[in-house]
C-alpha positions, 0 to 999 in steps of 0.5 A: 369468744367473739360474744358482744354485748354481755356486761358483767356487773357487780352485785350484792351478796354471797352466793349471787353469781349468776347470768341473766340472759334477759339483760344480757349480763353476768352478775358476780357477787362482791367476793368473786367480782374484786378477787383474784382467786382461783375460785373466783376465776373458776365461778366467773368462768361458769357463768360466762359459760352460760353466756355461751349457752344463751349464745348456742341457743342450749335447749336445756337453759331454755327449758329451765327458764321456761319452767320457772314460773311453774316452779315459783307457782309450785314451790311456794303453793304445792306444800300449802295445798298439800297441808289444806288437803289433809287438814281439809280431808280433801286428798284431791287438792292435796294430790294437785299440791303434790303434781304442782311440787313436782315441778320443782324436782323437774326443775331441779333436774332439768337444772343438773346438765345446764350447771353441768354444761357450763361448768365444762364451758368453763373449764374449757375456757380457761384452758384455752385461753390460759386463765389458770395452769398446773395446780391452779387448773386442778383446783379450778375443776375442783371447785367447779366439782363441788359446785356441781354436787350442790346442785345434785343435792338440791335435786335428791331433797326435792327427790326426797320431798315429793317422795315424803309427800307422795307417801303421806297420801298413800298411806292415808288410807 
């Protein structure tokens, strides 16, 4: 695609793959980076299509990067200060425990068209360029499919968090 400088490293771990737009590299976790799988080739696929993002300037996948230490802050800190709220009959404290947890399902949100938009470069790459055909094409989106209901999951149970917790405050009285 005409992209230069992007490195593509092995890493650690299952479930590691990622890009990292800051060093400018695509990591593939030990399973996907020595495969030849469908698989493989169908995640390796996804996060060169977030190369491309980065290259197109996406607004979505710099949206995201932008919340993510509200994210960090949230995540970790909303809970605590939703339970010292109630502990402490403080319900202020706890409704800014709920706002900063709120963060976290707009992340996840915000998270749902940049996988989904990569995923589609992916697919896109690969049939232009061949990389799989037939059966294997099918079984690539296929894969890329179930990826992408991860990340829907993950968004409905921060959904369902935030709704938890909104509701332990409403009815607190």
């Amino acid at each position: 695609m005409g992209v230069q400088g992007v490195k593509v490293e092995q890493v650690p771990g299952e479930l590691t793959d990622h890009y990292d737009p800051g060093a400018k590299a695509v990591r593939l976790s030990q399973g996907i980076y020595g495969s030849t799988s469908l698989a493989a080739a169908a995640v390796a696929a996804h996060e060169c299509g977030h190369v491309l993002q980065d290259v197109d300037d996406y607004k979505f996948m710099n949206l995201r990067a932008s919340l993510v230490p509200a994210v960090n802050l949230g995540s970790r800190l909303g809970p605590i200060l939703i339970f010292a709220g109630f502990m402490l009959q403080l319900f202020g404290l706890a409704w800014v425990g709920v706002i900063l947890f709120a963060c976290v399902l707009l992340f996840h949100v915000v998270t749902l068209p940049v996988e989904f938009d990569a995923s589609r470069r992916a697919l896109k790459l690969i049939d232009e360029y061949g990389i799989l055909q037939g059966e294997e094409n099918r079984g690539a989106r296929a894969v890329l499919q179930a990826a992408a209901l991860t990340y829907v999951a993950t968004a409905f149970t921060a959904l369902l968090n935030l709704m938890y917790y909104v509701l332990l405050l409403l009815r607190r009285n």
